[in-house]
C-alpha atoms as one frame of an Amber mdcrd trajectory, in Angstrom:
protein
  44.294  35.453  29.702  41.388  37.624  29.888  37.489  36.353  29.942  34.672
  38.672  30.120  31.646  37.863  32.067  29.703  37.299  28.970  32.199  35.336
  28.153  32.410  32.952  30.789  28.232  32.923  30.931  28.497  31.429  26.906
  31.430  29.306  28.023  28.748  27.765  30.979  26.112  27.287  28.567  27.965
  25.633  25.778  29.460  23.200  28.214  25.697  22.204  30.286  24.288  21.560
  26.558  27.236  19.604  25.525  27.418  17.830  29.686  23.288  17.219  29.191
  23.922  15.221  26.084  27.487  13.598  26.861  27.036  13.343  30.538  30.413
  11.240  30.366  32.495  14.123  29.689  34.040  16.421  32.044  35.637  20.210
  31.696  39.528  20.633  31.847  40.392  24.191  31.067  39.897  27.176  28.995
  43.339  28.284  27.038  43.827  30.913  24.464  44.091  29.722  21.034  47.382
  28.818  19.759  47.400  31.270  16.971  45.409  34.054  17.635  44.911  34.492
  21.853  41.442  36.273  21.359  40.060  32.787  20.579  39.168  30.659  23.445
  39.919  26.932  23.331  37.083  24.943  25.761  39.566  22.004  26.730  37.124
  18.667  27.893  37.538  14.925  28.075  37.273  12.763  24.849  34.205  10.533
  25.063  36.073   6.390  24.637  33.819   6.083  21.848  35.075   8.005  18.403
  31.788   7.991  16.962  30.484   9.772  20.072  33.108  12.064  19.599  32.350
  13.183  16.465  28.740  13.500  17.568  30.139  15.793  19.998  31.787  17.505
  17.998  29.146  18.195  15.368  26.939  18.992  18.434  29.445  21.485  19.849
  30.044  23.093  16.047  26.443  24.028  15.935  26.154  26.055  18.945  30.066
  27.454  18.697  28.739  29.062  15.317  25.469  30.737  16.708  27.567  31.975
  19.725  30.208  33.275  16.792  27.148  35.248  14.798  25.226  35.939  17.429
  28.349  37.762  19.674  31.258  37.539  17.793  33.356  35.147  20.337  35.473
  32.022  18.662  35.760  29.118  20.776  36.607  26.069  20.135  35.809  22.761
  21.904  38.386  20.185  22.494  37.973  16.845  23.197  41.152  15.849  24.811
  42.477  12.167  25.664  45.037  13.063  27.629  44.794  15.692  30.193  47.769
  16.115  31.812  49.881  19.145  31.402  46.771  21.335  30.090  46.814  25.234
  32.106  44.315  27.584  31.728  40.817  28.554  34.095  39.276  25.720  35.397
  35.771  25.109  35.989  35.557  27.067  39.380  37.311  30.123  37.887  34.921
  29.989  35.212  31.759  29.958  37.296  32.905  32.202  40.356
């Protein structure tokens, strides 16, 4: 899997804005997209609460679309309950 720089600096900002309003989450992994590998699935913890989920996720849907227009890169966020078994970059690869 490939990540640009520019890639990696949208993939930092999307997660501090989602982190500063759901400080209970934490960052798993990137991954490629199951179906097409040029997307870029941002892998995090699942809040407990599903209505705080879904605020994340309307949250997170907001700024994945400007980030879409604004420089063509899909990502996705997802909330995950269980985190075992998920590859991809971590955090530190992400920000080195």
């Amino acid at each position: 899997m490939r990540i640009n720089f520019k890639q990696k600096e949208l993939i930092q900002q999307i997660f501090n804005a989602i982190r500063e309003k759901f400080p209970e989450i934490e960052f798993i992994s990137v991954t490629e997209g199951a179906e097409n590998p040029d997307d870029l699935w941002i892998n995090i913890t699942a809040p407990r609460d599903e209505d705080r989920e879904i605020e994340l996720i309307e949250f997170a849907g907001d700024k994945l679309t400007d980030i879409l227009l604004d420089y063509g890169y899909y990502f996705l966020i997802m909330p995950r309950k269980n985190t075992e078994g998920i590859g991809g970059m971590k955090y530190e690869e992400i920000s080195a």
